[in-house]
Every structure is written in structure tokens, then in C-alpha cells.
N, C-alpha and C positions, 0 to 999 in steps of 0.2 A: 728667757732668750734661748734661741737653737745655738748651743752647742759643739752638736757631735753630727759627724755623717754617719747612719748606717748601713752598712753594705753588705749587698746581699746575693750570694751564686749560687743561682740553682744547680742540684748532681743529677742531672737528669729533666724528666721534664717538671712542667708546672701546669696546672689547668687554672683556663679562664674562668669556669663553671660548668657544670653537669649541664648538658642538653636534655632537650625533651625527648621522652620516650619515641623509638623510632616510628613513625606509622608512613601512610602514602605520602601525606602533606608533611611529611616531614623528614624527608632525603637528604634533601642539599642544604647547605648555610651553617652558621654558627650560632646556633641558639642558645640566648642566654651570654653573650660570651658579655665577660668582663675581667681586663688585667689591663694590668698590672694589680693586684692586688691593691688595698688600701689601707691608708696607715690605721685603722682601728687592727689590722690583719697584725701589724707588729707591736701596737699595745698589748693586744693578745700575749705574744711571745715573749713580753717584758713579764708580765704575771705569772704565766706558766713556769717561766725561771725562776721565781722566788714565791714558788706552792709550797707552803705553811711556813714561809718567813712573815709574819703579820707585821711587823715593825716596817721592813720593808713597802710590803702593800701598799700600807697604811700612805705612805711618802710616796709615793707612785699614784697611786688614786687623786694624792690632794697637788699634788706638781708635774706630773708628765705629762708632757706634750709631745706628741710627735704628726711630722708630716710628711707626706708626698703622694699620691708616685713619682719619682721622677728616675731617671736612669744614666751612666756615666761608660765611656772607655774605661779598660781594666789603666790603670796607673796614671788616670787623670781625671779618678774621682772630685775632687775640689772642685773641676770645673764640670758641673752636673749639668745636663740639660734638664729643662723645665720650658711649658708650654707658650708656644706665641701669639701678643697676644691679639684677637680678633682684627684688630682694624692696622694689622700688618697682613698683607699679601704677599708670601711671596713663592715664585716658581723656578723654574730649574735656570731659565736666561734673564727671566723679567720679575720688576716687583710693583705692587701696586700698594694704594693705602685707602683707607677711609678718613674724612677728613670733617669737622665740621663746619657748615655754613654760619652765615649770619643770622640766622635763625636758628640755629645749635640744633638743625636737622644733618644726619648723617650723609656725607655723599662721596663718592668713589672719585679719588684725587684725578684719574683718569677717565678720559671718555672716550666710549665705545660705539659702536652704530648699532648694533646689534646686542643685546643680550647675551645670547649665543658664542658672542665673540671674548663676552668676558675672560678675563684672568682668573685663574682658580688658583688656592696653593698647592703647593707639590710637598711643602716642607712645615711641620707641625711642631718643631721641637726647635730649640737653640740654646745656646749654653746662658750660664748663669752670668758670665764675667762679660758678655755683649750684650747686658740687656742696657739699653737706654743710647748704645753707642751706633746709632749708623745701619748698615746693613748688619744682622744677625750674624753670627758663625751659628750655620742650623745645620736640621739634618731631621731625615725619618726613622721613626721607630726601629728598632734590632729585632725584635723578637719576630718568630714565625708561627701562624698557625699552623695543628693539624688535628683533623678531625680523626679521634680514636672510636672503634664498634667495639660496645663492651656488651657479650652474652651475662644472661641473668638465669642461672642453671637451678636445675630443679637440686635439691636435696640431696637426694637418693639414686640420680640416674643422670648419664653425662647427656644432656638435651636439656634446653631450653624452658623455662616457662611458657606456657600454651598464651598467656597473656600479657603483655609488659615483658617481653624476653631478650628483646635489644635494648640499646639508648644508646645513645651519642655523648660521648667527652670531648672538649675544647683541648686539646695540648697543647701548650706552650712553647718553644724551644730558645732559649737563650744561648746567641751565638758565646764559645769562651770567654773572647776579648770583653764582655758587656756584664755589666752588671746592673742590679737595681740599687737606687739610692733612697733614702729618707730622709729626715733630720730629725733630730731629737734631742732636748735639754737634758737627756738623763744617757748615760751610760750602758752599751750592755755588754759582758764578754765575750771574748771573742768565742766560737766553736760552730759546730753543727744543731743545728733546730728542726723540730718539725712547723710547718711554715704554712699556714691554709687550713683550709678546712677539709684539704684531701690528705693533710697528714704529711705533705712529700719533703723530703729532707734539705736543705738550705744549708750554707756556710756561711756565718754572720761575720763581721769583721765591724768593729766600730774606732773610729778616724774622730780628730778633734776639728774642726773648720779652722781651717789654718790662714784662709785667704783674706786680710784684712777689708776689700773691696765685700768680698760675700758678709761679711756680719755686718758691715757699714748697708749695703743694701735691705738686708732684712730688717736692721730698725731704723729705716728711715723715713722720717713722717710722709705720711700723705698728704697731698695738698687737694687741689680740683679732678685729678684722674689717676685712675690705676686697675689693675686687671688680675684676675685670679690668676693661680697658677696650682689652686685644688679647688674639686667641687665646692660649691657654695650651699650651704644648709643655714637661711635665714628664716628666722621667725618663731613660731610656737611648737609646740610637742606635735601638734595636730594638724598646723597649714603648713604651705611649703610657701614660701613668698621669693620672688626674683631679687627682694630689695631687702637690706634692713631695715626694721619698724620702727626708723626715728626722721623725726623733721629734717634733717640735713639732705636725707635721701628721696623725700617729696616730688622735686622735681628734677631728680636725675636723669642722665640719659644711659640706656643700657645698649651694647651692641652684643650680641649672644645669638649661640645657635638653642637646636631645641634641648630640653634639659633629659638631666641624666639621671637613672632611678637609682636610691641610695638606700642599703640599709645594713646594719652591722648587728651583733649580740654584746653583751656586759653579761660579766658574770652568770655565764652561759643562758641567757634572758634575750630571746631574737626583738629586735625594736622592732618598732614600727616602722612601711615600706616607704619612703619620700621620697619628691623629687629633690634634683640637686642643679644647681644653675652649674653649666662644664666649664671646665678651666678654659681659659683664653679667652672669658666677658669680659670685657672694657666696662669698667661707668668713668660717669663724666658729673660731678656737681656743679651746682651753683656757688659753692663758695667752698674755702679751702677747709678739709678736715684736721688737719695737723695732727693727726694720730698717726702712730704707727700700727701694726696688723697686733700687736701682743697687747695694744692699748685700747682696744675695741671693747664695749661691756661684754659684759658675759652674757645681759639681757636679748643682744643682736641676736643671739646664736641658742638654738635647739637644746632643753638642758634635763631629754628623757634617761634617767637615770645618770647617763655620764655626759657632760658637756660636750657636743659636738666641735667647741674650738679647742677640747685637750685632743680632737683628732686634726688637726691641723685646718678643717674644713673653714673654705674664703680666706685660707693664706693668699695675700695681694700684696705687689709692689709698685711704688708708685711709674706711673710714664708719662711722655711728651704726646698731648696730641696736638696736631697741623689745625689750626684756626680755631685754638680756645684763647679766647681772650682772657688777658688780664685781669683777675678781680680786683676790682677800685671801691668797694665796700658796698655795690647794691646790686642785689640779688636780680 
């Protein structure tokens, strides 16, 4: 079970990912970009801290778990924001919902004339202590992009490579007040880290979950519905599947957008590229799982050299949807 928060302030900036080398077709945009970082980024930094404690390792490889992204105000870490989830709407004055029919086809609680006219959301995140309560306490993301030009110098003389001489970095900027958040069953001490794969420097601080309501949500079974709140990495070493590979999930319904490409190293060993179903998928079953997210097999989940659920990947908590009916024992 999670534990610990750990938190994390970047001194400076953070990069999303290396862009592509600069050419004509490739000016403007943020390519490549991905951050928040992912929790395999702070497994990383569990191991790195305890290079050539083997005992340690050892316990760490066969027990830690860690998850997120998710992010928090400086002094009210506890209550972290985490992703909302799909078949909540909502916008800066209006909210809207997805709901399902009697047919346990999806439809938008509201009606519109137009397409056009529809409701989009404005707000992608909400705290951890209003989920399941009403309207959200949300909010959008803190961090700022900005695109950095990095020269790629010759050796010997201050000019450029005649080939490949630019490329583009993602930088990050985290306002003060904001930090990043994770969870994790294991401990790590408090100080300064190298954080990513660009090496840049982080302050770690690790917190206990102090808020009775947050550990009560994390193991609380699932019944007919619930929604991620990390990429979802279901199925074999080699397929990427939207669903886990057992009978309960047959004839589930899924609302999701398009998926997100996932891939992490072990033991400096780059995996292989997958997709990732993105946080804020709703499913909906036909009958109640009564699991919690820690009680899942480990078969569900991707298990190329390191189990994809010791990275927290398809952490879900259960939710209310509008027009699921009661299960009365047939499918």
C-alpha cells in the first residue's frame, strides 16, 4: 500500500524531452514533449541512492511501488491534484457529463444543436480529497513551456556542425509555490537529486499520507466503474491492449481519448516503445470487480523485465456514473 508522498522542486528548469533536430519542417511546436516526468523517472532515483547497497536493491526491486505524475500547492501537498476523469466536463462557468443510456451507450447528459456548440473542458486536474464529492475543486496544470535552441559545436572551433548543428529542448518551468507529487510504499531521504534523464538537479522531500480519507480512497475496492489516474499499460510484453486480458473486462465500456506512447529503461536496459491508455479513461463493467488497484494480478500488467504495476501504471479509483444500473447478479 502507498505510504509516502514524494515531492519534488525543481532548481531551475526541467525538460519535457529533446526535440528534433532543427530543420525547415521543424520551427515551431514542442516536439516530443512529455512531463511531467514518470514515476519509473523516480524508481530510477530510488536505485541510484542505494548504488552498491545490494541488500537494499534487493527490497526495492521485489517491493517498491511507486506512482504518479500528479502535482500539489507548496504546503498543501496532502491534498495533490490528480486527473479528472473523462466523462466529467467541466469549464470555467458550465459543467457537463457523459452519462450512460439504457443501452449502456455513452451520451452527453446535455443537449446541444450543434456540435460546434458543445462544452469542452477548460480544467484537467482536481484534488485528491473532492473526488467522488460533487463539483471537483480543479484547476489547470502550473508548469510553463519554453522552447530552448541548443548549438551543437564543432570540437575544435566555436561554429556549429555543418550537419545536425541545432535541435530544440522542451524546458520546463515550475512556478515556486508548485511542486511535483508521487506516491510510494517505500521511503526516500530527504536532499538534492539528479532527476531525468538530462541529469538536472531536484529537491526531494518525502511526507507520510497523513489524510485518513486519501489511504481510505486508494484501497478502496472497485465495484462496476472507475478511471485511471496513470497511463494504463495492459496486456503482453509485445501488444498494447486498451483493456485487461480477463473475462470481467469482455464487455466493458471504455470512454478515453487517443493513447499515449510509453516507454521507460531497468537497469540501464531501454524497453520496448508501447502504447499507454491516458489517464482520465473511465471503464464501466458489467458486474462488480471488488478489487482494489494493489489487488489486480500482476498477469493484467506488462512484466518486460520490471512489472509495469511496480510503476504505478492503471492506478484507478473507483466513481459514480449517471445511469448505471444496479447489478442484480445478470450480466
Amino acid at each position: 500500500m502507498f505510504r509516502y508522498l514524494i515531492i519534488i522542486r525543481p532548481l531551475g528548469f526541467l525538460y519535457g524531452s529533446s526535440g528534433a533536430f532543427l530543420s525547415p519542417e521543424n520551427l515551431v511546436g514542442r516536439s516530443g514533449e512529455k512531463f511531467p516526468p514518470s514515476a519509473a523517472t523516480l524508481s530510477g532515483v530510488f536505485f541510484s541512492a542505494n548504488w552498491g547497497k545490494e541488500e537494499i536493491r534487493e527490497e526495492l526491486k521485489e517491493h517498491l511501488y511507486t506512482a504518479g505524475p500528479f502535482w500539489a500547492k507548496s504546503q498543501h501537498e496532502q491534498d495533490f491534484y490528480v486527473p479528472i476523469p473523462w466523462h466529467k466536463i467541466i469549464a470555467e462557468q458550465e459543467t457537463d457529463e457523459w452519462v450512460l443510456d439504457k443501452q449502456r451507450n455513452w451520451q452527453r447528459q446535455r443537449t446541444y444543436k450543434e456540435d460546434e456548440d458543445k462544452l469542452e473542458p477548460t480544467f484537467t486536474w482536481q484534488t485528491i480529497s473532492s473526488w467522488n464529492h460533487g463539483k471537483p475543486q480543479c484547476a489547470k496544470h502550473p508548469w510553463e513551456y519554453t522552447s530552448i535552441l541548443h548549438p551543437r559545436m564543432q570540437d575544435n572551433h566555436r561554429q556549429t556542425l555543418s550537419k545536425d548543428g541545432l535541435f530544440l529542448e522542451n524546458a520546463v518551468a515550475m512556478p515556486e509555490d508548485y511542486c511535483l507529487v508521487y506516491l510510494s510504499t517505500h521511503e526516500l531521504p530527504n536532499g538534492w537529486y539528479r532527476f531525468g534523464g538530462e541529469k538536472h538537479i531536484v529537491e526531494i522531500e518525502t511526507k507520510e499520507i497523513k489524510k485518513p480519507q486519501t489511504l481510505k480512497l486508494l484501497k478502496k475496492e472497485i465495484q462496476q466503474a472507475f478511471a485511471l489516474i496513470t497511463p494504463g499499460l495492459w496486456g503482453s510484453n509485445r501488444l498494447s491492449y486498451r483493456l485487461p486480458q480477463h473475462p470481467e473486462f469482455i464487455n466493458a465500456k471504455l470512454l478515453t481519448d487517443k493513447p499515449i506512447p510509453s516507454r521507460y529503461s531497468a537497469g540501464g536496459k531501454l524497453g520496448r516503445g508501447r502504447y499507454a491508455v491516458p489517464p482520465g479513461s473511465v471503464y464501466v463493467l458489467e458486474k462488480p470487480l471488488n478489487l482494489s488497484w494493489f489487488d489486480f494480478p500482476n498477469t493484467w500488467f506488462s512484466q518486460e523485465g520490471y512489472s509495469s504495476k511496480k510503476l504505478g501504471c492503471g492506478l484507478c479509483l473507483p466513481i459514480e456514473i449517471k445511469g448505471l444500473p444496479t447489478y442484480q447478479g445478470v450480466a
